[in-house]
C-alpha positions as a printed Julia matrix, in Angstrom:
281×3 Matrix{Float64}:
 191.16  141.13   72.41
 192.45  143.92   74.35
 189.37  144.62   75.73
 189.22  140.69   77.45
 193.06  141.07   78.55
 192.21  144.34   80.5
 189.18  142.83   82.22
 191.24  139.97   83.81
 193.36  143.18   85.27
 190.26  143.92   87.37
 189.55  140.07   88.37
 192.1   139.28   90.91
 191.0   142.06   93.18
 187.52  141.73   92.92
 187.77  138.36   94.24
 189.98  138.99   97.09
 187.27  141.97   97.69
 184.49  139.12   97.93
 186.76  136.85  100.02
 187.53  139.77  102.57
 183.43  140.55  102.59
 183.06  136.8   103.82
 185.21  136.84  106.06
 184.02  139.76  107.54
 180.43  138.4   107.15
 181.55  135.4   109.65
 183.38  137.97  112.0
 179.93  139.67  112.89
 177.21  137.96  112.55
 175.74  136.19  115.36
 172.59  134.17  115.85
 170.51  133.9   119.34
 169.36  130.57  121.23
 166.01  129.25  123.01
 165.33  127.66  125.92
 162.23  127.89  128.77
 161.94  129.68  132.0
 161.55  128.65  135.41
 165.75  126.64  135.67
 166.77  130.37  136.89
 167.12  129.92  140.21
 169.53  132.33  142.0
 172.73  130.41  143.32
 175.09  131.64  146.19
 178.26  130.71  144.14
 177.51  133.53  141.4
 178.0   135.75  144.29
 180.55  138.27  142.98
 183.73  138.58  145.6
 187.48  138.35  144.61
 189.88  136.33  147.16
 193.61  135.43  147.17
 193.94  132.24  148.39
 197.83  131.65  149.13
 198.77  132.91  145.77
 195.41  131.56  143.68
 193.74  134.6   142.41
 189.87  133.31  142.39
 186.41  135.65  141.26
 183.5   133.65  142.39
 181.12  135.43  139.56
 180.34  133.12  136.67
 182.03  134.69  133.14
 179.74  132.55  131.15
 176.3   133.43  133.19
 177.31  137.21  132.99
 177.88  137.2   129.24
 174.63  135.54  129.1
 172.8   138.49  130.93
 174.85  141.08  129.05
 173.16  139.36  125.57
 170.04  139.51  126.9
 169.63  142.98  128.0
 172.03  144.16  124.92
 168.88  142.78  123.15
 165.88  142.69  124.81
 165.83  146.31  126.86
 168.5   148.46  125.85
 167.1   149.09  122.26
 163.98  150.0   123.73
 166.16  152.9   126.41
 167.96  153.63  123.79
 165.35  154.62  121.14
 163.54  156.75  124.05
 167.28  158.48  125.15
 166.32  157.27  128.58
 169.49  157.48  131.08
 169.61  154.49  133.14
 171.11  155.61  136.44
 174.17  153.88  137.77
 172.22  152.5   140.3
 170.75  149.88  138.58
 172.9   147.0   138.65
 171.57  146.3   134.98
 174.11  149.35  134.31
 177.04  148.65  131.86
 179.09  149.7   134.71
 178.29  147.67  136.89
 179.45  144.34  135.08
 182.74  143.41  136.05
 183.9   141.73  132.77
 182.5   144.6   130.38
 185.92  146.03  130.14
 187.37  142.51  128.84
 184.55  141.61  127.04
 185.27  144.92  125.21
 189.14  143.84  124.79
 187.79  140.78  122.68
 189.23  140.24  119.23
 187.62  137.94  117.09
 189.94  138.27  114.01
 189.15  134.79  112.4
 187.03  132.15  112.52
 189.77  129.88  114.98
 191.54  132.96  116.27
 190.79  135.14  119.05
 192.98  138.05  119.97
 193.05  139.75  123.62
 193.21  143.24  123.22
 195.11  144.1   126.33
 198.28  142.31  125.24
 197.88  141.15  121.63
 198.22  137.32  121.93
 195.98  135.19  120.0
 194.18  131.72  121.1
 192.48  129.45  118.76
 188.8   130.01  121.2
 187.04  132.34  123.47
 187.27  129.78  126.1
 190.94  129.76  126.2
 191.05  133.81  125.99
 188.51  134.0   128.93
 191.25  131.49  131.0
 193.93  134.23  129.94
 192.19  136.93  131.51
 191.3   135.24  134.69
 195.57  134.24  134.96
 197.07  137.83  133.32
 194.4   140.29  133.67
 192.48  139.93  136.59
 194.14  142.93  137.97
 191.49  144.66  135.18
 188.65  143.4   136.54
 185.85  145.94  138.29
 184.89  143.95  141.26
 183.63  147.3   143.38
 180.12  147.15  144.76
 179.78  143.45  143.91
 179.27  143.87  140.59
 178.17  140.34  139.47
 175.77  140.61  136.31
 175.44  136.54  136.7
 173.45  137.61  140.16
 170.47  138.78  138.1
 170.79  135.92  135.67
 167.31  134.42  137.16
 165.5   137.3   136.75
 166.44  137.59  133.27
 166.06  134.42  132.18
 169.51  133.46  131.07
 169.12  130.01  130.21
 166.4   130.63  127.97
 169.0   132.09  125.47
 172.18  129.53  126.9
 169.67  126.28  125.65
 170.11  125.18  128.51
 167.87  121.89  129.08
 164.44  122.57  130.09
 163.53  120.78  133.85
 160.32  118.74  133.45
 158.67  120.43  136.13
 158.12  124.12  136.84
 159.96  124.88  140.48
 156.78  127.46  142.11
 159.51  128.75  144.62
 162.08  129.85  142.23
 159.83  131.06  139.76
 158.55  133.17  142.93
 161.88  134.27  143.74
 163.09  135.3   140.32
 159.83  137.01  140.11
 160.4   138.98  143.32
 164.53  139.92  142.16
 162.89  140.67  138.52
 160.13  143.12  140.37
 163.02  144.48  142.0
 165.28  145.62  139.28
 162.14  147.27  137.33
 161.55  149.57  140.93
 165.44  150.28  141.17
 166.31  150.36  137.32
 163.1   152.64  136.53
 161.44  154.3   139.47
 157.79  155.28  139.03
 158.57  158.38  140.84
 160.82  159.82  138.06
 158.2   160.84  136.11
 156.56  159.07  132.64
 159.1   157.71  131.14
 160.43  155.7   133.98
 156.72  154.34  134.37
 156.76  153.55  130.64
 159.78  151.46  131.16
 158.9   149.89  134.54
 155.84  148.86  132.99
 157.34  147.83  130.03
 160.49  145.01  132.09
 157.48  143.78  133.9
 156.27  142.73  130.81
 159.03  142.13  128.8
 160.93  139.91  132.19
 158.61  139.25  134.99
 155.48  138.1   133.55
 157.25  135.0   132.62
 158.38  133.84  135.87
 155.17  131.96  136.59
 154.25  127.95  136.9
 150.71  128.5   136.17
 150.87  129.87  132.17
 152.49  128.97  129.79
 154.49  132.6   128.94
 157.38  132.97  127.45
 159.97  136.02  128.2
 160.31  138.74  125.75
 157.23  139.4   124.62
 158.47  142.7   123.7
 160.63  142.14  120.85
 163.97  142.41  120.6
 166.81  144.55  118.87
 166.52  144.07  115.06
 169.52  143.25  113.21
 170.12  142.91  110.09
 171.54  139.53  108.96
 174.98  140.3   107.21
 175.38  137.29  106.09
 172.72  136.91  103.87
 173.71  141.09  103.11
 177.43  139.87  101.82
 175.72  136.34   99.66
 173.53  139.36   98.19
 176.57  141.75   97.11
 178.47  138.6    96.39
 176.3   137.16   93.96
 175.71  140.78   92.56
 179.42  141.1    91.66
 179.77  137.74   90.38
 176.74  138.32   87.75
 178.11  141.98   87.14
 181.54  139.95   86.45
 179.96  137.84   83.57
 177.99  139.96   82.26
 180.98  142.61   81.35
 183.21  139.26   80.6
 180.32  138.22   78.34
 180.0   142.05   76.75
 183.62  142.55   75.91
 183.95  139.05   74.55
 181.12  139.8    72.2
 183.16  142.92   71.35
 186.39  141.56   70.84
 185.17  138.77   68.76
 183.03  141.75   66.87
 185.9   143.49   65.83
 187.67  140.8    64.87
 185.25  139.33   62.53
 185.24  143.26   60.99
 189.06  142.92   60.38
 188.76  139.13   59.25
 186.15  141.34   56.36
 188.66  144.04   55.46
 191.1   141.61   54.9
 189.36  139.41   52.58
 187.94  141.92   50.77
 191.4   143.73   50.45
 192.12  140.47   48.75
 189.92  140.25   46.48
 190.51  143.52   45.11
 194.13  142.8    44.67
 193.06  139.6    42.62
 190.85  141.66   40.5
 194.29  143.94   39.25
């Protein structure tokens, strides 16, 4: 019986282990979108330029569109540079650098599943929407607005609202899908000259592909034929070591319950034949 009293000891925190792993499990794990192709065209208000107006502090670069095109090449091209240890130059406005909300995208906390923390400043908002509004009022002193750097500018050639859902248009516009096409042929010659030698022409070859071949009314192509970065799915990782635990939990509950009620069935025999032998005399 001391045997079942100990494992109870061991229990409590194995649980609390489990609960933590959930948690954690909802923290990171992430799931992408789908959508169609040719809604991408280029607007003039996702121009990046910051302005004081009287004392109205306004960036006219969408937050939302940005984060969109950040996803996208987080997934669909910068596995592919990274696996090759190709250095994309600053030049290329597909750059980390060159996003003006990188630096408070990277100041995100997302602690719990209603609770998002800024990381400049420590306060805590129940969504990202309201945490994005805090950094536009308190931080926008943070923000790297040098050399227009607008990531929601290339948001056509990258097909952004293919991974935003946003709602396909019933017919395919030929002159946007030409200019997206033209800005997405432009980013492969600046982002991965031919003249750099083979790996850039790997690579330039490879965005045409993987971007540009999609921007097209006449077939019916989707974006990302490449692939994308593979991840795996910690959710279903956690449920795995979760349900592990809780079977390694009853089968050692089961084992030293069979014990204990072993040994006391022994003692329950030593007893009674103790007995016996003292009836006997």
């Amino acid at each position: 019986m001391k045997m079942i009293k100990w494992s109870y000891k061991w229990v409590s925190p194995l649980l609390l282990f489990l609960l933590a792993s959930l948690q954690l499990c909802y923290v990171f794990s992430t799931s992408p979108s789908h959508q169609t192709n040719q809604g991408n065209d280029e607007s003039v208000t996702s121009r990046t330029l910051k302005q004081d107006i009287g004392n109205t502090f306004e960036v006219h670069c969408s937050r939302e569109r940005s984060r969109a095109a950040w996803k996208i090449i987080d997934e669909y091209l910068m596995p592919f540079v990274e696996k090759e240890h190709y250095q994309i130059s600053t030049r290329c406005r597909l750059h980390p650098e060159n996003d003006m909300f990188r630096d408070q995208e990277h100041h995100k906390i997302h602690t719990n599943i209603n609770e998002w923390k800024c990381g400049y400043c420590k306060k805590s908002f129940y969504e990202e929407k309201y945490l994005d509004k805090h950094f536009d009022n308190k931080h926008h002193n943070l923000l790297n607005v040098s050399n227009g750097r607008c990531l929601a500018d290339v948001c056509g050639a990258l097909h952004c609202d293919f991974v935003r859902d946003v709602p396909q248009k019933t017919k395919c516009n030929p002159a946007a899908a030409a200019r997206n096409q033209r800005l997405c042929e432009s980013l492969a010659d600046s982002c991965f000259p031919t003249s750099e030698g083979p790996s850039a022409s790997r690579f330039h070859e490879f965005f045409l592909r993987q971007f540009c071949d999609a921007h097209t009314c006449t077939e019916n192509q989707k974006p990302f034929s490449r692939g994308r970065r593979k991840k795996t799915n910690i959710f279903y990782l956690v449920v795995s070591i979760f349900t592990m635990l809780l079977l390694l939990l009853f089968y050692l509950f089961l084992y030293l319950y069979q014990r204990g009620m072993k040994r006391g069935t022994q003692k329950l025999r030593r007893v009674t034949e103790s007995d016996r032998k003292k009836k006997l005399f």
